[in-house]
N, CA, C and O atoms as CSV, one atom per row, in Angstrom:
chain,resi,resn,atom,element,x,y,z
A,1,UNK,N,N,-1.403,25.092,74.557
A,1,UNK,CA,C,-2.252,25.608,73.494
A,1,UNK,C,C,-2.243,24.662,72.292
A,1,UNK,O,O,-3.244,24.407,71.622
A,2,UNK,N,N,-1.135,24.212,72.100
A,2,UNK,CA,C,-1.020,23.386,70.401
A,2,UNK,C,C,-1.632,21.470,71.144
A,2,UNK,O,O,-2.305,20.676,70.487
A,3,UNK,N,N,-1.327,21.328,72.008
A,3,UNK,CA,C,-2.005,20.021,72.710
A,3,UNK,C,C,-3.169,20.252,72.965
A,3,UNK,O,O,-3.623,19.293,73.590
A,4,UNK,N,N,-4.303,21.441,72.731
A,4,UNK,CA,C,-5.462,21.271,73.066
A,4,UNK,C,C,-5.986,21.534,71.616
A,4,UNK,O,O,-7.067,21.064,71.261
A,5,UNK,N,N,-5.249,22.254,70.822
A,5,UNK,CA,C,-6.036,22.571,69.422
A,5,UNK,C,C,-5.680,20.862,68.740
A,5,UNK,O,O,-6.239,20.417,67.738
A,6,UNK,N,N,-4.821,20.244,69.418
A,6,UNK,CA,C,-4.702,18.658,68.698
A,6,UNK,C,C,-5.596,17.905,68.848
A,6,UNK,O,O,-6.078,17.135,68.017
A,7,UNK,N,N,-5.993,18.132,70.319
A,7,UNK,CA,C,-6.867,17.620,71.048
A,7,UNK,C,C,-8.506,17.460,70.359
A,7,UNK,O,O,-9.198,16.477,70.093
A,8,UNK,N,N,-8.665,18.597,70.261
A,8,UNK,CA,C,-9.825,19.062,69.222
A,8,UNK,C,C,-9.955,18.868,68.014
A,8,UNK,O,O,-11.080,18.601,67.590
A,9,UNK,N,N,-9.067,18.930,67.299
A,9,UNK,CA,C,-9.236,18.447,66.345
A,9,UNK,C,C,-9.311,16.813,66.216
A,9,UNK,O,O,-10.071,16.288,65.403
A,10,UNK,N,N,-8.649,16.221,66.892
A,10,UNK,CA,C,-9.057,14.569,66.902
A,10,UNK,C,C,-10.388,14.344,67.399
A,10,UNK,O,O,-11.114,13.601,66.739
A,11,UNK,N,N,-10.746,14.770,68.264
A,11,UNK,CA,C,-12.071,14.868,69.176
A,11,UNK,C,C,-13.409,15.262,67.909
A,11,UNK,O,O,-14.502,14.738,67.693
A,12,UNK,N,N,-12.640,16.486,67.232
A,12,UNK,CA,C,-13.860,17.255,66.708
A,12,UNK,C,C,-15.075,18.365,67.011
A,12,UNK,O,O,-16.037,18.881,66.442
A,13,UNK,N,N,-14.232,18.382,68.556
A,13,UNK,CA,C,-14.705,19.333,69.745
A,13,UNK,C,C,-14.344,21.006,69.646
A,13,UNK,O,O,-14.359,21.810,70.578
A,14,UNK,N,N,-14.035,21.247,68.295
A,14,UNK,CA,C,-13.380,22.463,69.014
A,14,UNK,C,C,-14.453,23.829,69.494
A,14,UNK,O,O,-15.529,24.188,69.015
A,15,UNK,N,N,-13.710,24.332,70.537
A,15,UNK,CA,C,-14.285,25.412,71.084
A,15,UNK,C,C,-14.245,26.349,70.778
A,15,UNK,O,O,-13.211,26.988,70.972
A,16,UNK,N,N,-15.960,27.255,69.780
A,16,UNK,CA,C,-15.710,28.388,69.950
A,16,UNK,C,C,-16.714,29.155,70.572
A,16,UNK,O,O,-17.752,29.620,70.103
A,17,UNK,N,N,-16.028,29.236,72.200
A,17,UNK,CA,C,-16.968,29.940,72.885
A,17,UNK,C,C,-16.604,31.524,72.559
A,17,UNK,O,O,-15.479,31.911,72.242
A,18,UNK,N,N,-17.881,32.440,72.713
A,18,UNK,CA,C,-17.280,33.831,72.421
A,18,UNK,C,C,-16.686,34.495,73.122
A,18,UNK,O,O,-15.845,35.360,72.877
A,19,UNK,N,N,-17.317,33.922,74.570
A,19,UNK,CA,C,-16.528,34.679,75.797
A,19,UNK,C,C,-15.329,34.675,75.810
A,19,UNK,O,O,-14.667,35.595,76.289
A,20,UNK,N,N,-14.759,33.454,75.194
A,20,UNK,CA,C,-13.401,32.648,75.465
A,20,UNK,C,C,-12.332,33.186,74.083
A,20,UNK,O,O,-11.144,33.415,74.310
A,21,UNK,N,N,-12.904,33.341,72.706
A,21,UNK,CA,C,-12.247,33.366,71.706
A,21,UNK,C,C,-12.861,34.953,71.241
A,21,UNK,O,O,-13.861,35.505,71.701
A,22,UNK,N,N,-12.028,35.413,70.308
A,22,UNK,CA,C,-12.771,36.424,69.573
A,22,UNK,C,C,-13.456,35.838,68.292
A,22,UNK,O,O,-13.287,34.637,68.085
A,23,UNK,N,N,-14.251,36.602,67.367
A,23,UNK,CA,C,-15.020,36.015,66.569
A,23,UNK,C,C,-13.773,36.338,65.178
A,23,UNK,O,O,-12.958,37.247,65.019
A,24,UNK,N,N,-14.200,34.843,64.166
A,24,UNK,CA,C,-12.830,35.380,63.192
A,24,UNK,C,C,-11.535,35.413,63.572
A,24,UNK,O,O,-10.770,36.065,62.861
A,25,UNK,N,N,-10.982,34.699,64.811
A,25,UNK,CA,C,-9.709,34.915,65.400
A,25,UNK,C,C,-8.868,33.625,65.151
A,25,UNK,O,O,-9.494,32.580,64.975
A,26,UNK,N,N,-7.725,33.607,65.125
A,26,UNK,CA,C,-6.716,32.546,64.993
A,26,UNK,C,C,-7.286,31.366,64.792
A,26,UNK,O,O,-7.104,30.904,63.666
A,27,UNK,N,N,-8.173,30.476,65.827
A,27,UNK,CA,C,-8.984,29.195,66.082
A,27,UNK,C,C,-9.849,28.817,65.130
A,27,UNK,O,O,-9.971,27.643,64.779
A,28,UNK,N,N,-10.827,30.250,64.411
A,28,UNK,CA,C,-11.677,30.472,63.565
A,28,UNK,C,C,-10.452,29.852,62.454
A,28,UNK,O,O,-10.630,28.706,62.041
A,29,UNK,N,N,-9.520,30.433,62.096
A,29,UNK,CA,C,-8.871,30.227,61.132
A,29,UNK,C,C,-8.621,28.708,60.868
A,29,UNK,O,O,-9.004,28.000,59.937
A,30,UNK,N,N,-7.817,28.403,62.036
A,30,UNK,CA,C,-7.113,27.278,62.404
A,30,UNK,C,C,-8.325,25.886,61.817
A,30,UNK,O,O,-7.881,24.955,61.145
A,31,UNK,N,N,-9.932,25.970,62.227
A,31,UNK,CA,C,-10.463,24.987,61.845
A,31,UNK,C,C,-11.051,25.228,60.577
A,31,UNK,O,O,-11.864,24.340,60.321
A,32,UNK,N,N,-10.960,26.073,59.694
A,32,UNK,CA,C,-10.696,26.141,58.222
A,32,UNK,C,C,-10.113,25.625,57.352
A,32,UNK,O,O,-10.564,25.075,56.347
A,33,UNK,N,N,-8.688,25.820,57.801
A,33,UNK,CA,C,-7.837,24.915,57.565
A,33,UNK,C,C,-7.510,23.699,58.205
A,33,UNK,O,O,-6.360,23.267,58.125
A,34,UNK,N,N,-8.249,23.191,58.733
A,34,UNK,CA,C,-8.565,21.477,59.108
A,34,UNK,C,C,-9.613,20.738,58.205
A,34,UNK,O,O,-9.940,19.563,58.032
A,35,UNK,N,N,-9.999,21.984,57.697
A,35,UNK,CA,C,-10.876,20.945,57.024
A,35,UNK,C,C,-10.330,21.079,55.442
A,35,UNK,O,O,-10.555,20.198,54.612
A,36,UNK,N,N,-9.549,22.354,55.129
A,36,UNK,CA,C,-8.392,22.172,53.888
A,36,UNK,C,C,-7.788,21.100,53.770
A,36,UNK,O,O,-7.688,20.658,52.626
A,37,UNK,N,N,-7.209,20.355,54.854
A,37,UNK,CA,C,-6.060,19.635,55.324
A,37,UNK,C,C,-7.045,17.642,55.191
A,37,UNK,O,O,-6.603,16.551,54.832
A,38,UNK,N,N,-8.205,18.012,55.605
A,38,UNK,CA,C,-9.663,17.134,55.299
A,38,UNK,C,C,-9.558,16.786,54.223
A,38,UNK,O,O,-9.042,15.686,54.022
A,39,UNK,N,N,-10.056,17.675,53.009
A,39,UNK,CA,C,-10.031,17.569,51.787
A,39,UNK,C,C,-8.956,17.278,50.900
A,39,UNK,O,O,-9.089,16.779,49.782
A,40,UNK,N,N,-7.894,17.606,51.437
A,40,UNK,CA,C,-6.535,17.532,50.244
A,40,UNK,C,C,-5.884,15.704,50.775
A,40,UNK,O,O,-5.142,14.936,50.163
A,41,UNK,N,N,-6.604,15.549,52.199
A,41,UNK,CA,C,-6.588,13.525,52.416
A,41,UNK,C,C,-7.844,13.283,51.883
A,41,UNK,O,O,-7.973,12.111,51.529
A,42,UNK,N,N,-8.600,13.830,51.743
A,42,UNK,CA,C,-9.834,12.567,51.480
A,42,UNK,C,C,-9.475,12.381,49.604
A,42,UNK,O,O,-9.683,11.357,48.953
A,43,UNK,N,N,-8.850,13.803,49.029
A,43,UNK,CA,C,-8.622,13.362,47.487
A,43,UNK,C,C,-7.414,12.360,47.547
A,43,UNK,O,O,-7.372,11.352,46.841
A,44,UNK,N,N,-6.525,12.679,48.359
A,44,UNK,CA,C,-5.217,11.276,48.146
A,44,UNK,C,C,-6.279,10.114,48.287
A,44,UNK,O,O,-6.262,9.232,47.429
A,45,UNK,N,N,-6.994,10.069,49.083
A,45,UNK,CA,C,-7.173,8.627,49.503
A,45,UNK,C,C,-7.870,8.204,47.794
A,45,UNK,O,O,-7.538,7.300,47.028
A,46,UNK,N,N,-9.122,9.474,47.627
A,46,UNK,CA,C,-10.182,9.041,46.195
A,46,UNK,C,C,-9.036,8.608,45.312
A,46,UNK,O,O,-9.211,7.471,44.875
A,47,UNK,N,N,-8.011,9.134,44.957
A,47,UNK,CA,C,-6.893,9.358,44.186
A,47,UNK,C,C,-6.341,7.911,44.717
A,47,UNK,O,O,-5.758,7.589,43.683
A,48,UNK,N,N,-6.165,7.042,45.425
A,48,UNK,CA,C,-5.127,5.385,45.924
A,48,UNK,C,C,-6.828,4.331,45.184
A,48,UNK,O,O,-6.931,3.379,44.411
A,49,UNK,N,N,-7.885,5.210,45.980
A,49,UNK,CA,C,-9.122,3.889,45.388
A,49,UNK,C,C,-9.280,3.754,43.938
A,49,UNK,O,O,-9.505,2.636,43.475
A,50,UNK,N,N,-9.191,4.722,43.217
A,50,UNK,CA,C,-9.154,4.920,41.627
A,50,UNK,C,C,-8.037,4.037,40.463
A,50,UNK,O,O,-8.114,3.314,39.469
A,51,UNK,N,N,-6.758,4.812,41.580
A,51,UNK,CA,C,-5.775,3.961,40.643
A,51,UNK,C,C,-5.677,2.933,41.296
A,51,UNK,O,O,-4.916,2.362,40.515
A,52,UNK,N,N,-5.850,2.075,42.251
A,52,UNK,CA,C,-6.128,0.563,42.573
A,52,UNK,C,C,-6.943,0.060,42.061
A,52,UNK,O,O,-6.743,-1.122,41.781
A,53,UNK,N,N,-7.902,0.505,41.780
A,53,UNK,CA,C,-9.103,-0.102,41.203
A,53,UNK,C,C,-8.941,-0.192,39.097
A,53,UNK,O,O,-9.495,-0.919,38.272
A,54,UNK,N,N,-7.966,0.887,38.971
A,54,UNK,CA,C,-7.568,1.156,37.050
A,54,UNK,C,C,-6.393,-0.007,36.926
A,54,UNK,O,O,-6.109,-0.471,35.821
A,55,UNK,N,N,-5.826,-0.381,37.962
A,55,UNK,CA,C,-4.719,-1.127,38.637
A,55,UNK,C,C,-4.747,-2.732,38.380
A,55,UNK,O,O,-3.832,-3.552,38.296
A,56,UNK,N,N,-6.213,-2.859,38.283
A,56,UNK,CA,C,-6.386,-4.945,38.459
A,56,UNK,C,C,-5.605,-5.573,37.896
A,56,UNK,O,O,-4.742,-6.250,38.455
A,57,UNK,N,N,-5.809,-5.432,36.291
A,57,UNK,CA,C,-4.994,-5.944,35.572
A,57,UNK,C,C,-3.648,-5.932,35.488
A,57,UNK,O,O,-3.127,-6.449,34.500
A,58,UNK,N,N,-2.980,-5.444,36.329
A,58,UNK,CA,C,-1.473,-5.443,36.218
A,58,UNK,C,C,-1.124,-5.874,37.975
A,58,UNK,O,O,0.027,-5.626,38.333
A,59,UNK,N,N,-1.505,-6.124,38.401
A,59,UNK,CA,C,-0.951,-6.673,39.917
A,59,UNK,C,C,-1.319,-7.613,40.626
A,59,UNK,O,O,-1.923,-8.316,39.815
A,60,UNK,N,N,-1.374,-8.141,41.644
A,60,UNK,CA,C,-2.090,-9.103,42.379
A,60,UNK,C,C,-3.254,-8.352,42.726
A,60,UNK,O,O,-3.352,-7.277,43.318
A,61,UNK,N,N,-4.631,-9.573,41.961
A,61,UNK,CA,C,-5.677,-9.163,42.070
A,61,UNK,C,C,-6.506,-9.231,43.744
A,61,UNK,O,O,-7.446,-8.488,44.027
A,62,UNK,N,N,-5.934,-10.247,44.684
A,62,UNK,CA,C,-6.096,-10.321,46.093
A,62,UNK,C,C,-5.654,-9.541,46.417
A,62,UNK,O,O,-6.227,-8.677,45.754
A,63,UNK,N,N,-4.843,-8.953,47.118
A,63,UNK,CA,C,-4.248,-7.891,47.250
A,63,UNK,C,C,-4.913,-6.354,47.159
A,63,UNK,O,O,-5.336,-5.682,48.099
A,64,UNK,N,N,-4.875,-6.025,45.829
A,64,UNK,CA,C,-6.079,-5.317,45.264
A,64,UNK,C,C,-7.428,-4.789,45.876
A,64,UNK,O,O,-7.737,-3.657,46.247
A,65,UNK,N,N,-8.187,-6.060,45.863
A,65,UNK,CA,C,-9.404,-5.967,46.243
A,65,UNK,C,C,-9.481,-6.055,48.014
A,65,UNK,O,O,-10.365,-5.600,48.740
A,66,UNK,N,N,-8.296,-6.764,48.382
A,66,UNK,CA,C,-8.469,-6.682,50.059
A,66,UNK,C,C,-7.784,-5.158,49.986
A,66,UNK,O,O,-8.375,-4.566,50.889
A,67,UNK,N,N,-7.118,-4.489,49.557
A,67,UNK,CA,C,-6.996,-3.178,49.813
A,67,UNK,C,C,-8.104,-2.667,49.810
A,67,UNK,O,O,-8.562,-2.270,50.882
A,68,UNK,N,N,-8.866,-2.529,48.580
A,68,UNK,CA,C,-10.199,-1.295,48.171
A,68,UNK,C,C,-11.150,-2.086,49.325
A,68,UNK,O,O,-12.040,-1.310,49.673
A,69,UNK,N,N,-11.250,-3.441,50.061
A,69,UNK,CA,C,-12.349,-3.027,50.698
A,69,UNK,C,C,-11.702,-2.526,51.604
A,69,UNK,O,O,-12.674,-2.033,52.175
A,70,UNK,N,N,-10.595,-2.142,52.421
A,70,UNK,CA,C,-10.714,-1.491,53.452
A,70,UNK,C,C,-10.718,0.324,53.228
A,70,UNK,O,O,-10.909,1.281,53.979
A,71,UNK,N,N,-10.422,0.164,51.882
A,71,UNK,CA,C,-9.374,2.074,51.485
A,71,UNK,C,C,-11.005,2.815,51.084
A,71,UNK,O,O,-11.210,4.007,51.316
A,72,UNK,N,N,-12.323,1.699,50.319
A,72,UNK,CA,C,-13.470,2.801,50.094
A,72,UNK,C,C,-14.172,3.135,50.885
A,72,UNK,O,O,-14.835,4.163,50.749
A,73,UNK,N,N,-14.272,2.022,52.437
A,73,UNK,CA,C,-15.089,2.847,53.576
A,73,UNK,C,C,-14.234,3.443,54.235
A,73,UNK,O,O,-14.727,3.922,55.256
A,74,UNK,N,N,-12.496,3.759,54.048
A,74,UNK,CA,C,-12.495,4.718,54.812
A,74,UNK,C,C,-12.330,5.990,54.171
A,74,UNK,O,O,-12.088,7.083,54.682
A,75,UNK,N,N,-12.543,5.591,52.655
A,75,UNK,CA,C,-12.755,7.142,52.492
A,75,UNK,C,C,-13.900,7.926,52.472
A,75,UNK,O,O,-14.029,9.119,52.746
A,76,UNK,N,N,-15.276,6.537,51.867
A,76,UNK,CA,C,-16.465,7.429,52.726
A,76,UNK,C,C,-16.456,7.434,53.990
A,76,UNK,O,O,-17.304,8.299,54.206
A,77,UNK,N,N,-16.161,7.144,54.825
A,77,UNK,CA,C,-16.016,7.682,56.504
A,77,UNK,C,C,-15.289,9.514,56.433
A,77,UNK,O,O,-15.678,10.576,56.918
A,78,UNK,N,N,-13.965,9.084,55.479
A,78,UNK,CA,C,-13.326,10.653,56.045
A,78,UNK,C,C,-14.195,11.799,55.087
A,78,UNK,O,O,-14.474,12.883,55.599
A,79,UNK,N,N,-14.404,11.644,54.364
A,79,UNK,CA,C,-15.645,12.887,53.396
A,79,UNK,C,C,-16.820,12.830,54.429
A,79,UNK,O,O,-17.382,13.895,54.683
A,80,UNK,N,N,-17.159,11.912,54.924
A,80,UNK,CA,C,-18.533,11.919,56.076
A,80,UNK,C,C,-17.906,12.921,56.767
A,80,UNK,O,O,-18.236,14.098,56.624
A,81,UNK,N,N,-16.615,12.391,57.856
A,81,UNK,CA,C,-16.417,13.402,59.339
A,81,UNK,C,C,-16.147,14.765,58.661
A,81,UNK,O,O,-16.510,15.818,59.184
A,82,UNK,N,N,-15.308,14.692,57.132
A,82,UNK,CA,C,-15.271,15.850,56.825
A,82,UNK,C,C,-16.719,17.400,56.586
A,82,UNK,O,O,-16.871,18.607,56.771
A,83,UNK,N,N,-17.240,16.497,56.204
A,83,UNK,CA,C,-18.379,17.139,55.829
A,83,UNK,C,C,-18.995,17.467,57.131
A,83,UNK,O,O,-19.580,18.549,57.075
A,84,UNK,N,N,-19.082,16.665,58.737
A,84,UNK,CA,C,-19.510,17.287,59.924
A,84,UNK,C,C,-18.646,18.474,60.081
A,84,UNK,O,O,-19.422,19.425,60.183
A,85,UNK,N,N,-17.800,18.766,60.130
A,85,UNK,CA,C,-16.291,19.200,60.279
A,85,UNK,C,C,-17.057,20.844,59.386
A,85,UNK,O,O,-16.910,21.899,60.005
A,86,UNK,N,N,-17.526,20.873,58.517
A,86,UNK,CA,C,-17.431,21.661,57.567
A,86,UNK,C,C,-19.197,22.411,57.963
A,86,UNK,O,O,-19.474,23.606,57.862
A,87,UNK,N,N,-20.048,21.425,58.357
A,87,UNK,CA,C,-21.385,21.859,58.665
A,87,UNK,C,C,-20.766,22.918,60.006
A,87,UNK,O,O,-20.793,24.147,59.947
A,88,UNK,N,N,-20.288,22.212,61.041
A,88,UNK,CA,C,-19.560,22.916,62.376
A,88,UNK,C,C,-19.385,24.069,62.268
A,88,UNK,O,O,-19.976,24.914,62.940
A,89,UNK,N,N,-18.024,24.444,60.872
A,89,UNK,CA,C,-17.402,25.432,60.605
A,89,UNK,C,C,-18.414,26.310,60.157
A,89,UNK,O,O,-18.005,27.470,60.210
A,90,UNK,N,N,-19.582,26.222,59.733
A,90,UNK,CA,C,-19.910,27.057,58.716
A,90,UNK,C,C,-21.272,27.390,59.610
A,90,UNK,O,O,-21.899,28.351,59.164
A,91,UNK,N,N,-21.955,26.638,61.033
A,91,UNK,CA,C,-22.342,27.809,61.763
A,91,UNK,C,C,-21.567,28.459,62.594
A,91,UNK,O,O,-22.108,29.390,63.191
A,92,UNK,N,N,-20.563,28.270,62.794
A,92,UNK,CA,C,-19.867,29.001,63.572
A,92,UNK,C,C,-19.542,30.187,62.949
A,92,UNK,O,O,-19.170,31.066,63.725
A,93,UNK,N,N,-19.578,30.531,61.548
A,93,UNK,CA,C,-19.420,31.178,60.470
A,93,UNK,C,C,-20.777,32.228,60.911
A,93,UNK,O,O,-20.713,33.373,61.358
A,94,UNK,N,N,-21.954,31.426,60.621
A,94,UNK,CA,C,-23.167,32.276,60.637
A,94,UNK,C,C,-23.461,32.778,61.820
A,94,UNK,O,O,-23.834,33.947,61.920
A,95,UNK,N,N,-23.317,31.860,63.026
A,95,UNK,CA,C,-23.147,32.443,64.116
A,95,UNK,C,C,-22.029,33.919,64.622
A,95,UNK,O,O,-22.318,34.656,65.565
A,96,UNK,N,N,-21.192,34.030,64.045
A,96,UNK,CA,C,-19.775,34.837,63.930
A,96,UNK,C,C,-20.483,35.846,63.398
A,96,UNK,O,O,-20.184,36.910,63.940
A,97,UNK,N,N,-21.530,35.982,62.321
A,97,UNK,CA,C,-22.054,37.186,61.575
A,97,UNK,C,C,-23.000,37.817,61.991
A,97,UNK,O,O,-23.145,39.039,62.026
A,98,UNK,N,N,-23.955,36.684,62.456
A,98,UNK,CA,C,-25.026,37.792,62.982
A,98,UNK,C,C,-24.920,38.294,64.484
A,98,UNK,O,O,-25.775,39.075,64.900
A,99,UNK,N,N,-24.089,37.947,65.147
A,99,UNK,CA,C,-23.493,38.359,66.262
A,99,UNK,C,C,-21.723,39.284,66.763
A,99,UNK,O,O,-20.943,39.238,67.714
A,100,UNK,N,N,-21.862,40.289,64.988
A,100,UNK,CA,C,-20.399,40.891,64.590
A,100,UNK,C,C,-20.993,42.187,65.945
A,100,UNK,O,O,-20.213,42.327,66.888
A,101,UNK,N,N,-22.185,42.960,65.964
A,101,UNK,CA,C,-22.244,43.590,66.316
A,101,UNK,C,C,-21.664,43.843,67.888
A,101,UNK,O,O,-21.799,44.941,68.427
């Protein structure tokens, strides 16, 4: 069970079939908080590009700048997957409601 919810979550696959899950149940939860867990890395990361970048003047400026180019596309990359991550969650949400009955 915890090797397939890992699974999914790296993938981005997760399953919520209804047959298979209840609606609102543990899994429901579980990718909620993946995307909590999304957001509280994508601010560390905004939070390393900021103060590297407030940073120049006091450190090696190579260094520096070969960091931020690799640290700002990957933090627009992780706010991107995050934000699929979050579209996902949130029909599964609407889907979950109009099908409570």
């Amino acid at each position: 069970m915890i090797g397939e919810l890992i699974v999914e979550f790296l993938t981005e696959l997760p399953d919520f079939d209804p047959k298979k899950h209840k609606p609102f149940g543990g899994r429901y939860w579980l990718g909620w908080l993946g995307i909590l867990v999304n957001l509280i890395i994508g601010a560390f990361l905004t939070f390393l590009v900021g103060y590297t970048l407030f940073s120049i003047g006091k450190g090696n400026l190579a260094f520096i700048l070969i960091f931020n180019l690799f640290l700002i596309p990957t933090t627009l990359f992780w706010f991107w997957r995050t934000s699929r991550l979050f579209k996902k969650m949130w029909q599964t949400t609407l889907y979950n409601l109009d099908n409570k009955s």
